[in-house]
VMD Tcl script that builds the backbone (N, CA, C; Angstrom):
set m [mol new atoms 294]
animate dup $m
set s [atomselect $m all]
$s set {name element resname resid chain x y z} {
  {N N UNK 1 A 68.431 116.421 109.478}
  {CA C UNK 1 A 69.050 115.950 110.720}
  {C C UNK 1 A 69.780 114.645 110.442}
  {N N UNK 2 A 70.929 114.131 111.514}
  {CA C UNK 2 A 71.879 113.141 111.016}
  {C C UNK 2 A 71.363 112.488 112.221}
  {N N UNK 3 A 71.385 111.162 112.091}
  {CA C UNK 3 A 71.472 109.975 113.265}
  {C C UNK 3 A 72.658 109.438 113.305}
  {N N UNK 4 A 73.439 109.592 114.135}
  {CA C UNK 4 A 74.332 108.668 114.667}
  {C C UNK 4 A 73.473 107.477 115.632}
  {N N UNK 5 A 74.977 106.422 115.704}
  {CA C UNK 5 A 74.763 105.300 116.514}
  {C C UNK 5 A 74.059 104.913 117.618}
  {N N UNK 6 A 74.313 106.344 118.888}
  {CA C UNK 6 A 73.538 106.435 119.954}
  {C C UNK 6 A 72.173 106.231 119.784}
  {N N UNK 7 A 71.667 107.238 118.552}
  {CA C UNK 7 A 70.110 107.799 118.120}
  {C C UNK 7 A 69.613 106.080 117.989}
  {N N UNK 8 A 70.307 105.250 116.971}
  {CA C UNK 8 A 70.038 104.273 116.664}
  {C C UNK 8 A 69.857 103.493 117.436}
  {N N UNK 9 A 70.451 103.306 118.819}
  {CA C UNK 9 A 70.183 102.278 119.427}
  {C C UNK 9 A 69.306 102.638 120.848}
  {N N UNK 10 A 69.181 104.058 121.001}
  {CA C UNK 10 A 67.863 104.714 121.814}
  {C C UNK 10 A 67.101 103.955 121.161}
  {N N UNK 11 A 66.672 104.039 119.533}
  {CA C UNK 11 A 65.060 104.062 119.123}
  {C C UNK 11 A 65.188 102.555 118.779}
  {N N UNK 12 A 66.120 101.406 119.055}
  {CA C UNK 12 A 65.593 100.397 119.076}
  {C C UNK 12 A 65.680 100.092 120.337}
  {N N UNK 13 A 66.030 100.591 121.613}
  {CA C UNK 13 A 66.338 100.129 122.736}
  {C C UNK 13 A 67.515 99.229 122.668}
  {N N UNK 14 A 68.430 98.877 121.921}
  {CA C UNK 14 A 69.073 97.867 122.679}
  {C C UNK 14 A 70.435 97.987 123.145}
  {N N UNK 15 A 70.810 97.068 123.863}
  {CA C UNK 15 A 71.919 96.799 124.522}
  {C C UNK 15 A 73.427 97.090 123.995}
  {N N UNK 16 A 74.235 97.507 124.800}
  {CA C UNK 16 A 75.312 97.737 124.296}
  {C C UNK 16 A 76.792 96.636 124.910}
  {N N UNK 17 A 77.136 96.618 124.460}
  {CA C UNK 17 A 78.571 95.626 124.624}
  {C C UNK 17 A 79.596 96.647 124.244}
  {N N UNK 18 A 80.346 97.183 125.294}
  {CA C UNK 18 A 81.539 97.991 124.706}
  {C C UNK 18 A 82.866 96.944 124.503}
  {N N UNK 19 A 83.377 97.640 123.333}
  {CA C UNK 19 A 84.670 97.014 122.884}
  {C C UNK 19 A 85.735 97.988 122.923}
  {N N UNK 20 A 86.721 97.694 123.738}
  {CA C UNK 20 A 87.606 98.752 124.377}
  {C C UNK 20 A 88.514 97.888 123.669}
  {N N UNK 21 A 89.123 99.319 122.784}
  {CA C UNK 21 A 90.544 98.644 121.701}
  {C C UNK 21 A 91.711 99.092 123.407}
  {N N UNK 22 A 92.594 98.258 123.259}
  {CA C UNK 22 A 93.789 98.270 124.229}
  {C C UNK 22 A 94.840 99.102 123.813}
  {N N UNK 23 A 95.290 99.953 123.907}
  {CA C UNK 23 A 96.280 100.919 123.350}
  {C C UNK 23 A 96.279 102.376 124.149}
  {N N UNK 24 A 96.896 103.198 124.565}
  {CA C UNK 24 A 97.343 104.113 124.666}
  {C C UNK 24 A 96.038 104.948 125.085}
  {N N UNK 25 A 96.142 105.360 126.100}
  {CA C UNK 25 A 94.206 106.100 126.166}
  {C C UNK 25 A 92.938 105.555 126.233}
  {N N UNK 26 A 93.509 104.527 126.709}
  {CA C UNK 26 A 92.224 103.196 126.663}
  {C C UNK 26 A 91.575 103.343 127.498}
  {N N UNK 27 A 91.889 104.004 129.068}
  {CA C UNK 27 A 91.388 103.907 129.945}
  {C C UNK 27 A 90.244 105.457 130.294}
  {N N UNK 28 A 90.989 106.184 129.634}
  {CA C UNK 28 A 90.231 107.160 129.643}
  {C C UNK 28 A 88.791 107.342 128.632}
  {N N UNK 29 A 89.224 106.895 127.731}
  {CA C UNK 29 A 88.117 106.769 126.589}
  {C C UNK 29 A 87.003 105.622 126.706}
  {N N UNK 30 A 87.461 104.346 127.482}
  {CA C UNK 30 A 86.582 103.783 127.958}
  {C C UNK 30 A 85.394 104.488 129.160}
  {N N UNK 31 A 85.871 105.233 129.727}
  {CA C UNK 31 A 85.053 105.577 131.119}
  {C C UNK 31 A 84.244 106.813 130.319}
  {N N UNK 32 A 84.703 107.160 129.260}
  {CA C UNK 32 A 83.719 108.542 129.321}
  {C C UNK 32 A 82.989 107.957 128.505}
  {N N UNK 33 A 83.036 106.865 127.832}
  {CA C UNK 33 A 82.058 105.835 126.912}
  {C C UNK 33 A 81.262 105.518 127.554}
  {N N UNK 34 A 81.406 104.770 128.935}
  {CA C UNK 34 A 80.753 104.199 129.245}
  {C C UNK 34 A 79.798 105.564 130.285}
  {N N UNK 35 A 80.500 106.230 130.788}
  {CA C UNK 35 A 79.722 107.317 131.781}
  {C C UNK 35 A 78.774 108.121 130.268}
  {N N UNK 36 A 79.119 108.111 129.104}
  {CA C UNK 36 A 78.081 108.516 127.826}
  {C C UNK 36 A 76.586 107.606 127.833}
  {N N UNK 37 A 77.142 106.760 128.099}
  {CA C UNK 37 A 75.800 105.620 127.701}
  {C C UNK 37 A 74.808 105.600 128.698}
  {N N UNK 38 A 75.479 105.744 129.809}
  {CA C UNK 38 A 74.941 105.745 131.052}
  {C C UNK 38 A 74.248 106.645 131.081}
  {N N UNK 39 A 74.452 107.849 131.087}
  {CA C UNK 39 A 73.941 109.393 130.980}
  {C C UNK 39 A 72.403 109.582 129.647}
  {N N UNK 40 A 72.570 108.523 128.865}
  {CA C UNK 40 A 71.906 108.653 127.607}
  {C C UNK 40 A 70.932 107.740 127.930}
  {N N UNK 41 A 71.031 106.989 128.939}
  {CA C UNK 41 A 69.993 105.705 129.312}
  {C C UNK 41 A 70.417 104.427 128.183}
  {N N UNK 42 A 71.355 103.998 128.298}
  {CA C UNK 42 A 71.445 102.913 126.978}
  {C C UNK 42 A 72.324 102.033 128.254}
  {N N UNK 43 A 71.595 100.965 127.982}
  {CA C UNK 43 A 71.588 99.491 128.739}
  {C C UNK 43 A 73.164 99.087 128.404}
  {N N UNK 44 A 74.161 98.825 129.378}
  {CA C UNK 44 A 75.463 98.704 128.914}
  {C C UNK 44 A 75.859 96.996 129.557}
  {N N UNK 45 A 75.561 96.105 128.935}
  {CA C UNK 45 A 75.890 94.912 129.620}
  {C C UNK 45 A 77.365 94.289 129.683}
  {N N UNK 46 A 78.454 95.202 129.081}
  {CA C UNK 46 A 79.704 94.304 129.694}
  {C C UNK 46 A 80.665 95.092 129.151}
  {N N UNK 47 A 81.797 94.481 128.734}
  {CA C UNK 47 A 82.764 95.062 127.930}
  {C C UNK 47 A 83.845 93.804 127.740}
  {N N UNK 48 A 84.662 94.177 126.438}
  {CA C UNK 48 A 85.600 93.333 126.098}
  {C C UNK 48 A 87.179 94.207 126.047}
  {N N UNK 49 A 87.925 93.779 126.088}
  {CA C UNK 49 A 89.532 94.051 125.923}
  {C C UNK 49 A 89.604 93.699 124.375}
  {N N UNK 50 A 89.926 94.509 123.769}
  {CA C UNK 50 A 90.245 94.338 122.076}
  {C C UNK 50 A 92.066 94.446 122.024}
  {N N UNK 51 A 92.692 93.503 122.294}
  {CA C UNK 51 A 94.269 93.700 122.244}
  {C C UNK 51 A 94.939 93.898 120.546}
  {N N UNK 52 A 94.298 95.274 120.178}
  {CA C UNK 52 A 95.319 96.116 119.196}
  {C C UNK 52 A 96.309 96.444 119.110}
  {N N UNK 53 A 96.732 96.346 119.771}
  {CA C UNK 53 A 98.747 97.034 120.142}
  {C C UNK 53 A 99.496 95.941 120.352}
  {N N UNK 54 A 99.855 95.161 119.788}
  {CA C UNK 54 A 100.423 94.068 120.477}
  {C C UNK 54 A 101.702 94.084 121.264}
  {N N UNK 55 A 102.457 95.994 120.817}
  {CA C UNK 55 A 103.170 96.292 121.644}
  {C C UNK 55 A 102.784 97.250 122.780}
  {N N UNK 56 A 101.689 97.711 122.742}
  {CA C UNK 56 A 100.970 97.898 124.253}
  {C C UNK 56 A 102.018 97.578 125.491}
  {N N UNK 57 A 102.662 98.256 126.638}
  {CA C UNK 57 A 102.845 97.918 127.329}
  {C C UNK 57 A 102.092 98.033 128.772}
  {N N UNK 58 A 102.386 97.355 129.247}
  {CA C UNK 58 A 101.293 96.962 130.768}
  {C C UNK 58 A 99.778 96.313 130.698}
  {N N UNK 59 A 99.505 95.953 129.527}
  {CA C UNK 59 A 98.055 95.354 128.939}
  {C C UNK 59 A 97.623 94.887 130.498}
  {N N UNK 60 A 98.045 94.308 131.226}
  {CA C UNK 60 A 97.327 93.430 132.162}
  {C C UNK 60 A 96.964 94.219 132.969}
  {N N UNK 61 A 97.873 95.551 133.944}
  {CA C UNK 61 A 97.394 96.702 134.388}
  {C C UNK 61 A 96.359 97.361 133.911}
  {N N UNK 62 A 95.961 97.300 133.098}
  {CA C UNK 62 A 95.147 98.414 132.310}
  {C C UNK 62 A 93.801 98.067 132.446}
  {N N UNK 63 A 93.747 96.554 131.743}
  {CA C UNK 63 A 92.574 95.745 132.077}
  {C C UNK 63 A 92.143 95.694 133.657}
  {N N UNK 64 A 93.215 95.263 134.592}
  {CA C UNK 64 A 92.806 95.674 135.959}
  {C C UNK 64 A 92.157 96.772 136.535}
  {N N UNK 65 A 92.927 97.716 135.574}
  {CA C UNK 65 A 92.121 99.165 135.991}
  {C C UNK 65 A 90.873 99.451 135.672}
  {N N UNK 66 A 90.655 99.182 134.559}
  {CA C UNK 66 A 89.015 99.497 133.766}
  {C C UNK 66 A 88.107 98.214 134.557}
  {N N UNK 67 A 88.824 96.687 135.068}
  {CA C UNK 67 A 87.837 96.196 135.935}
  {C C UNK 67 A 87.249 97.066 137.142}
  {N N UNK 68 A 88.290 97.774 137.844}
  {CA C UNK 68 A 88.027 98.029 138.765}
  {C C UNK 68 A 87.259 99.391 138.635}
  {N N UNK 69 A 87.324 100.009 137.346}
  {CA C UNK 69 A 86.976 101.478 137.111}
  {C C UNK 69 A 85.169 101.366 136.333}
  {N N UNK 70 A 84.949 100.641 135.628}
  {CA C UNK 70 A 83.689 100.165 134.595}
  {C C UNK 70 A 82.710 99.727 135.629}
  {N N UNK 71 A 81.789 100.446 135.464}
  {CA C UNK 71 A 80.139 99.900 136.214}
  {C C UNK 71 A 79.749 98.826 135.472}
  {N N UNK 72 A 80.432 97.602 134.367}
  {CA C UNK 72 A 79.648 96.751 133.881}
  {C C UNK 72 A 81.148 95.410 133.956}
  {N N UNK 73 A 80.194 94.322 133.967}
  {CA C UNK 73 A 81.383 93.190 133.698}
  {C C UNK 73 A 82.377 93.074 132.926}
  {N N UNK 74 A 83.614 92.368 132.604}
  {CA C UNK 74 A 84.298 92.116 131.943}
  {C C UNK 74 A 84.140 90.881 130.997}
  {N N UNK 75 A 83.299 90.857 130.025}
  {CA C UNK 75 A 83.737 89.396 129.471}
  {C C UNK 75 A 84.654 88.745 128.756}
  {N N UNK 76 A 85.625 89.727 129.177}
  {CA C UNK 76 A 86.730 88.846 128.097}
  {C C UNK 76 A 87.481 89.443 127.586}
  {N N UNK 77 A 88.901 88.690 127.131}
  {CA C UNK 77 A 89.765 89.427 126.504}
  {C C UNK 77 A 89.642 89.115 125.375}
  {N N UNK 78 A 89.899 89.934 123.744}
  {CA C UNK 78 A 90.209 89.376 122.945}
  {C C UNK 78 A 91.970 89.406 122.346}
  {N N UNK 79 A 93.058 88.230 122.406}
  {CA C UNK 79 A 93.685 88.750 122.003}
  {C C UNK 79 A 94.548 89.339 120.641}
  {N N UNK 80 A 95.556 89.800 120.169}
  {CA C UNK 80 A 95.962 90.183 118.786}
  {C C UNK 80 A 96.398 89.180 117.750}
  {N N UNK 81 A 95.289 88.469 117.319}
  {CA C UNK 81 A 95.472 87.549 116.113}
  {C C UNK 81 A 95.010 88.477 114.965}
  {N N UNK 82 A 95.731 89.038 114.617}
  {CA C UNK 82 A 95.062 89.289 112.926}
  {C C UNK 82 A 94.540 88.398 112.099}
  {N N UNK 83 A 93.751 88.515 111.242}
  {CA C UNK 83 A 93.069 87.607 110.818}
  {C C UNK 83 A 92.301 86.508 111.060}
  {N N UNK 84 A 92.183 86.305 112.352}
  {CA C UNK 84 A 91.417 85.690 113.321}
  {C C UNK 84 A 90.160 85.699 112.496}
  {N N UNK 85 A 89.752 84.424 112.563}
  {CA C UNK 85 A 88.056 84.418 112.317}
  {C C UNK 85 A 87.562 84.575 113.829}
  {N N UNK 86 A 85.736 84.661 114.215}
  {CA C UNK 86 A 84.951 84.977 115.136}
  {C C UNK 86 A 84.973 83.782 115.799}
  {N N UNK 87 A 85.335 82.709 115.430}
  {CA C UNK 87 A 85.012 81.821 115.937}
  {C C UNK 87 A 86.086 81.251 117.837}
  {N N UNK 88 A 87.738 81.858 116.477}
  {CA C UNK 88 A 88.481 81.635 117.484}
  {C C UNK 88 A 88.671 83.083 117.867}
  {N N UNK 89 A 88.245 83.905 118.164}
  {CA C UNK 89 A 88.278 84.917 118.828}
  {C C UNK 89 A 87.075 84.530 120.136}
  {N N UNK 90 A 85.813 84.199 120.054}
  {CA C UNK 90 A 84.961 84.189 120.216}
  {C C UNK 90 A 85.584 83.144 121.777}
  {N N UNK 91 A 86.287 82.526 121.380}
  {CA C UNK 91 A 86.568 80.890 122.257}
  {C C UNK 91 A 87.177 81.833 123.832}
  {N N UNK 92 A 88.127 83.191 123.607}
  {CA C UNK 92 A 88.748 83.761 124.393}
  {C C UNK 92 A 87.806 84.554 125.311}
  {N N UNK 93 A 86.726 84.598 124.727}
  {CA C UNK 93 A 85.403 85.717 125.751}
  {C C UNK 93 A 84.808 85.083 127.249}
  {N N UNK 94 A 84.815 85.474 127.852}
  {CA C UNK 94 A 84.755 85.084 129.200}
  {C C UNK 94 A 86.027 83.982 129.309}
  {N N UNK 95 A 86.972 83.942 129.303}
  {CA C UNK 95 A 87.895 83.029 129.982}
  {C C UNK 95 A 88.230 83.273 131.569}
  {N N UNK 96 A 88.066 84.727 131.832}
  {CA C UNK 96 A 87.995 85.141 132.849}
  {C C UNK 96 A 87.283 84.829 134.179}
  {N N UNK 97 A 86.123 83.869 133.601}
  {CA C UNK 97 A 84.893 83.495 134.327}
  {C C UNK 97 A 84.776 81.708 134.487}
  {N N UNK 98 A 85.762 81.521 134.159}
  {CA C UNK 98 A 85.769 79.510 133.783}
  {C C UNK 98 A 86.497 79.270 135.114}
}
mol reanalyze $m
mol bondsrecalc $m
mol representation Tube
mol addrep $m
């Protein structure tokens, strides 16, 4: 038998943080992620905006939508710095909330 990720984080119990890459289908693939986790019993405490596309158009719509569409908070955007260390990525998470 194979364990995937889900299996893994059933048998430790923990929490999930979804990271929704921004691009093309974002909105759909987020909700059945998150309606997955939900369904599986796995604790979903928020979600982030991962801005991959930097030519993405309507980024700000989109994010509006999945606020208004996601049973869990938003903490944050991250946006498209390549090479970004965690640190300054990290600075952009909840800006939404300041």
């Amino acid at each position: 038998a194979t364990l995937d990720q889900l299996d893994l984080v059933r048998a430790l119990r923990l929490p999930v943080l979804l990271v929704v890459g921004m691009r093309l289908g974002c909105v759909n693939h987020a909700r059945l992620t998150a309606q997955s986790l939900q369904a599986s019993g796995v604790a979903c405490l928020g979600w982030i905006g991962n801005h991959i596309d930097p030519t993405m158009q309507r980024q700000d719509e989109n994010i509006a939508t999945l606020q208004q569409r996601l049973p869990m908070p938003c903490w944050g955007r991250l946006p498209y710095l390549p090479g970004a260390d965690g640190r300054t990525l990290g600075a952009h998470l909840g800006a939404e909330q300041r």
